[in-house]
C-alpha positions in Angstrom: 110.2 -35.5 -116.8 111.1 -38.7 -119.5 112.1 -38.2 -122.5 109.5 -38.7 -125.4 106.6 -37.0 -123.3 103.0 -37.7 -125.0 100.2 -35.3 -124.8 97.1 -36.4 -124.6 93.9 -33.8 -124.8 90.3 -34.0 -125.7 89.4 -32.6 -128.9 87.1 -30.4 -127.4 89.9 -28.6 -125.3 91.9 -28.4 -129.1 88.8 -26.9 -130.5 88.1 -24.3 -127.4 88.8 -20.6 -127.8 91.5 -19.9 -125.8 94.7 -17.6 -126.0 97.9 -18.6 -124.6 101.4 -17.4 -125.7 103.9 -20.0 -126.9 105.8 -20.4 -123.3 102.6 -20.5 -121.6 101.4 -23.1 -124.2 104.7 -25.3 -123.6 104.1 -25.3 -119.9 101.0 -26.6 -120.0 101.3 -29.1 -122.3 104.4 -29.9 -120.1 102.1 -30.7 -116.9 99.4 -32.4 -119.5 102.3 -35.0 -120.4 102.5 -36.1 -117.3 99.1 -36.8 -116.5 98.6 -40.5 -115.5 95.5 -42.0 -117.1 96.1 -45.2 -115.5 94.7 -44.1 -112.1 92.4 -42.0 -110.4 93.4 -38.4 -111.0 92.1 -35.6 -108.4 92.6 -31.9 -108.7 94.9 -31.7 -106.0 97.4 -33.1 -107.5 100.5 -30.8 -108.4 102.4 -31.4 -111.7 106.1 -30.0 -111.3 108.2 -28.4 -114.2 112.2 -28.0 -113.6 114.1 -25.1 -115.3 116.7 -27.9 -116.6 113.9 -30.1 -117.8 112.4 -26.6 -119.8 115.4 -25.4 -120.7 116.2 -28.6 -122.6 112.7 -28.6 -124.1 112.8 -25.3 -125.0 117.0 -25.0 -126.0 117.9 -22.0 -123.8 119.9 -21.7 -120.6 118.1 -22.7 -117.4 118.7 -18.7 -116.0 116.2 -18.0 -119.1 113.6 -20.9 -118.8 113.0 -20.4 -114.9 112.3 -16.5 -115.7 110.3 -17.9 -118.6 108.4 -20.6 -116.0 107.8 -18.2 -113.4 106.4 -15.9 -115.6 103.9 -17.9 -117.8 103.0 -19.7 -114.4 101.7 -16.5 -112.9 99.8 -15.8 -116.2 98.3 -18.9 -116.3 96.5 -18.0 -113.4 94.7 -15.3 -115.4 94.1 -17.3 -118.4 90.6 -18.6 -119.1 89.4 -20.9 -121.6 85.5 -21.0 -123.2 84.4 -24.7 -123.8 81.3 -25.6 -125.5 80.9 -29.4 -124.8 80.7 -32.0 -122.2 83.7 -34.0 -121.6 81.6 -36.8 -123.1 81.1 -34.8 -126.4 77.8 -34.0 -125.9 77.3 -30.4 -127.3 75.7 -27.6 -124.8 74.4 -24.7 -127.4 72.8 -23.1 -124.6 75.4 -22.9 -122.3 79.1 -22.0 -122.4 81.6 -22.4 -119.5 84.5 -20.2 -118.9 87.1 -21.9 -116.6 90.8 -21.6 -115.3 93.5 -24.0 -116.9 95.2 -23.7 -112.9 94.3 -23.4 -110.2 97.3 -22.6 -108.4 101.0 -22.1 -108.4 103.6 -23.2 -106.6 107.5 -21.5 -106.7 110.3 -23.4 -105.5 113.3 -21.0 -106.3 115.9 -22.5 -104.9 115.2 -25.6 -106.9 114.4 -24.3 -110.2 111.3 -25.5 -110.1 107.2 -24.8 -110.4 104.3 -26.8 -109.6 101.0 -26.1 -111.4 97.3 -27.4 -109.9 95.1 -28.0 -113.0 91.4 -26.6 -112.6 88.8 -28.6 -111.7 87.0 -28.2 -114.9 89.8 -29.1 -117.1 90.6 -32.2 -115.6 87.7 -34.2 -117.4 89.0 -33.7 -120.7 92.5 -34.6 -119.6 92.3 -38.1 -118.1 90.2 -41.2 -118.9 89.9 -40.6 -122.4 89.1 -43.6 -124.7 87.5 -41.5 -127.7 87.8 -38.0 -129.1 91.1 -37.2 -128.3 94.3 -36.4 -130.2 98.0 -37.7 -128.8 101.1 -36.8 -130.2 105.1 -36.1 -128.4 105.5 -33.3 -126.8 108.9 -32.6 -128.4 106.8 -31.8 -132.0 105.9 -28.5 -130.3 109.0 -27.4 -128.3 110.7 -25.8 -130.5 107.5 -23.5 -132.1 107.8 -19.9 -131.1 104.6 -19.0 -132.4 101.4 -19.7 -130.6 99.4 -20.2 -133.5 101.7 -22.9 -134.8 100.9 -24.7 -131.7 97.3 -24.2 -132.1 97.3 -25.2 -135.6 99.6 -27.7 -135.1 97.1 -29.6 -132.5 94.4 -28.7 -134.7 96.0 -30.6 -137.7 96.7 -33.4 -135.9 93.2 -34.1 -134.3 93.1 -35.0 -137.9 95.5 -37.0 -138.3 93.9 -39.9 -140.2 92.5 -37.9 -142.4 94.8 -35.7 -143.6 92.9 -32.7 -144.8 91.3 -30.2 -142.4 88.5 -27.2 -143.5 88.3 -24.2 -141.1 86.0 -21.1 -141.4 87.7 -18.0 -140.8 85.2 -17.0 -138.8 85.8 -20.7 -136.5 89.4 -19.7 -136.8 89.6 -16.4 -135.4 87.0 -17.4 -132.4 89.5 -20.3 -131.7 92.2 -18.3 -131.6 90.3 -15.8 -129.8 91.1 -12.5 -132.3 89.2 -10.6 -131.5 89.5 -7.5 -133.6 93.2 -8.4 -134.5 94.1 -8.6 -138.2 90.5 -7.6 -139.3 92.1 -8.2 -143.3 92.6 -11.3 -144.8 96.0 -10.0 -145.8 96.7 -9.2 -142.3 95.8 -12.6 -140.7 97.6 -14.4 -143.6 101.0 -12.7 -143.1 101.0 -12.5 -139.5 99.0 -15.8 -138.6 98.2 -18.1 -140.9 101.6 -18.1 -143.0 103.9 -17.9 -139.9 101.7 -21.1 -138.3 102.1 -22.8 -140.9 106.0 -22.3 -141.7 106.7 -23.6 -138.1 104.5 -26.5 -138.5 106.6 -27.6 -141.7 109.5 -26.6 -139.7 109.2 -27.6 -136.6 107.0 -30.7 -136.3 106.5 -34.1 -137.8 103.6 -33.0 -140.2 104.0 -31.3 -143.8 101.4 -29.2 -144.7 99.9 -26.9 -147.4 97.3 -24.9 -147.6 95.2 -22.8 -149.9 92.2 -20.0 -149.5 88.5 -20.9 -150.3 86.0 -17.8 -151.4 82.3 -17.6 -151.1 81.5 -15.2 -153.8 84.4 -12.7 -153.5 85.1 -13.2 -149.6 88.0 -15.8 -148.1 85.5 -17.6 -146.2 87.7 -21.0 -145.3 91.3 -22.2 -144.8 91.9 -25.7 -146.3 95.0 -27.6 -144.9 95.8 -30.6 -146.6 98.7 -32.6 -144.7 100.8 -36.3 -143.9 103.8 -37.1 -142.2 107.1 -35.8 -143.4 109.0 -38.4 -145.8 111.9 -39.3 -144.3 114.6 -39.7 -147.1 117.6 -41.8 -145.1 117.9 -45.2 -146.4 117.7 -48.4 -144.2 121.4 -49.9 -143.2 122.5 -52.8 -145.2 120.8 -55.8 -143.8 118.8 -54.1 -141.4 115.0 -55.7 -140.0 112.8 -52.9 -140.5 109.8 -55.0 -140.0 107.4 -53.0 -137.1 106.2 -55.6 -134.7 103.6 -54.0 -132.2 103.6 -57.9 -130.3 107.1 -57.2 -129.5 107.3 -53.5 -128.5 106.5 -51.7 -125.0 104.1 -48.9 -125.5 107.0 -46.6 -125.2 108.3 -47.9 -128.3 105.5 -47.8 -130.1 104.8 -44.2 -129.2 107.7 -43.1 -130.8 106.2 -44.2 -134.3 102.9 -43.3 -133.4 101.6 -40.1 -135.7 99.6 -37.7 -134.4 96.1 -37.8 -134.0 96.6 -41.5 -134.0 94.3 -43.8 -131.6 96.1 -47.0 -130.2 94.0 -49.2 -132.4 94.9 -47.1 -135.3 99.2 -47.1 -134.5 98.8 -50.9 -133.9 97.1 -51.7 -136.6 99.5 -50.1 -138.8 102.3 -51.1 -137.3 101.1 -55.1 -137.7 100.7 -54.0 -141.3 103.6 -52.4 -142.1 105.8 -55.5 -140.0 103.2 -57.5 -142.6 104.5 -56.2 -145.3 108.0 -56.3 -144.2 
């Protein structure tokens, strides 16, 4: 896999209710990162994951990240995810599909390696997006260990241009699919909410705060205000940091892109910023 992989998702696959754990999540969004969207995409094809390329994604040894591979893969299989729209956005209140993120799995020992076949149901909301979708590098997730950071993280970031996010709890807990899990606030605040958001801060390109919101005398929403970290090292002496998007492969400009960020959105502030230069 390149480096600077970019994951590209319909919003409506950030908003299921799902529950993967924080290796699963990585392999997936792996394979998602390599999805072309440039060409016809068919369910048969396989998207492969090394233990060298997850070991260096995920900083352990390569012993560790095939174990780790091999083991998420064959959960994977089990996983299921509930989705509530169309891939054209069009909502379905009446109906509700439960699908498979994979179809199959593929072991290649001796190389190191597995291959993942995405469900046929998934793939809609993974290719030939032009609206409602969220993009943002791979690499601001790797190093999360808790799968609620990723899920918030995403969640977050399919904000992005706005920079302030409301969620029930209620919305929250079905996202995350719960259940009957930390039934207190207390409970879901120490071991969800709180840990979530510390890895975000940590972890990723976003800052974030949040604060509790009661109707009467229940915590009824989570409010996460958020923007990009400021970075704090000056500029060499003499340096051009004028952003030119004219000038730049899509590559390039990728790697200044912020999440949740449309193309027309990263060029236009790019021209603006090299504008103002």
């Amino acid at each position: 896999m390149p480096q600077e992989l970019q994951v590209v998702k319909s919003n409506h696959i950030i908003s299921a209710s799902y529950r993967l754990s924080a290796v699963e999540q990585r392999l997936i969004l792996s394979c998602i990162a390599q999805v072309r969207r440039d060409e016809e995409i068919t369910d048969e094809v396989l998207y492969s994951v090394t233990a060298a390329e997850f070991a260096k994604l995920c900083g352990t040894d390569q012993k560790t990240a095939y174990r780790d591979l091999a083991a998420a893969a064959d959960r994977l299989l089990e996983r299921r995810i509930t989705i509530m729209f169309e891939p054209n956005g069009e909502a379905r209140p009446e109906r509700k599909r439960r699908t498979v993120w994979v179809q199959t799995a593929d072991y290649i020992e001796k190389e190191g390696r597995v291959e993942l076949r995405f469900g046929k149901d998934i793939l809609p909301f993974l290719i030939g997006l032009t609206e409602q979708f969220t993009r943002y590098a791979l690499s601001a997730v790797s190093n999360m260990s808790s799968a609620y950071a990723i899920r918030l993280f995403e969640l977050l970031a399919q904000f992005g241009s706005v920079g302030s996010r409301e969620i029930s709890v209620e919305q929250l807990r079905d996202w995350f699919q719960l259940e009957d899990r930390y039934p207190l606030m207390a409970d879901l605040r120490r071991w969800v909410i709180e840990p979530a958001v510390a890895q975000v801060n940590e972890h990723s390109p976003l800052a974030v705060k949040w604060e509790q919101r009661k109707t009467g005398r229940k915590v009824t929403h989570l409010v996460f205000t958020f923007g990009p970290k400021k970075t704090t090292k000056p500029a060499a002496k003499g340096a051009n940091t004028a952003l030119t998007p004219a000038d730049m492969t899509d590559t390039e400009m990728a790697a200044h892109a912020r999440p949740g960020e449309t193309w027309e959105q990263l060029r236009a502030r790019l021209r603006k910023a090299g504008t103002a230069a």
